[in-house]
C-alpha positions in Angstrom: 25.8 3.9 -10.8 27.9 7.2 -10.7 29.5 7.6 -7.1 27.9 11.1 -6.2 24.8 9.4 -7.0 25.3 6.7 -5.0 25.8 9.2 -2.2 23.2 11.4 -2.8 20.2 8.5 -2.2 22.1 7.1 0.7 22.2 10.8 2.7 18.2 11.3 1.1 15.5 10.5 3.4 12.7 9.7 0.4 13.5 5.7 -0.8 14.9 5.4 -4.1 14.3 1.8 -6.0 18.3 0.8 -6.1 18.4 -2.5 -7.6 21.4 -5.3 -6.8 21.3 -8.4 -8.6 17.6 -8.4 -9.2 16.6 -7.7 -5.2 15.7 -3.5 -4.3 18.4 -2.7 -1.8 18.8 0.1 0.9 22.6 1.7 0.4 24.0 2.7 4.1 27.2 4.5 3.1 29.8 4.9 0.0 32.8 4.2 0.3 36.0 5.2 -1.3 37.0 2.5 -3.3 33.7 3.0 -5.4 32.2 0.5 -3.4 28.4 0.8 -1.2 27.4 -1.1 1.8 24.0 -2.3 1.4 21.4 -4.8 2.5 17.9 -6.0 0.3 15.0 -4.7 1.8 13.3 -8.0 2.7 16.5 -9.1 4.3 18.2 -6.5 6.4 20.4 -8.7 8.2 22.3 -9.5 4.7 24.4 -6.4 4.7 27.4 -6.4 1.6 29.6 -4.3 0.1 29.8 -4.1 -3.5 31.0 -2.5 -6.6 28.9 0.7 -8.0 28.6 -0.6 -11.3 26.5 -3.5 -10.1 23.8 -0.8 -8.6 20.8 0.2 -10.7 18.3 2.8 -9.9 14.9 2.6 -11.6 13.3 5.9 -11.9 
């Protein structure tokens, strides 16, 4: 996933299907290093940090 792209669901209020490693995840914030914090939805407590590339958004 492209950076601003990243950035532009994490600031929108609507939920956007982001996918990480096969679970729909919430992104928090972007980070510099091309990197998201996020958590699955069914496991909010499981917050990460990982690469961009690994993010999917199904439209």
């Amino acid at each position: 996933m492209h950076r601003m792209r990243a950035a532009d669901i994490a600031q929108s209020p609507d939920m956007k299907r982001v996918w990480y490693n096969g679970q729909q995840v919430y992104i928090q914030q972007v980070n510099e290093n091309n990197t998201a914090r996020i958590f699955p939805l069914d496991d909010p407590q499981n917050e990460m940090d990982v690469q961009l590339t690994n993010l999917y958004e199904l439209l």
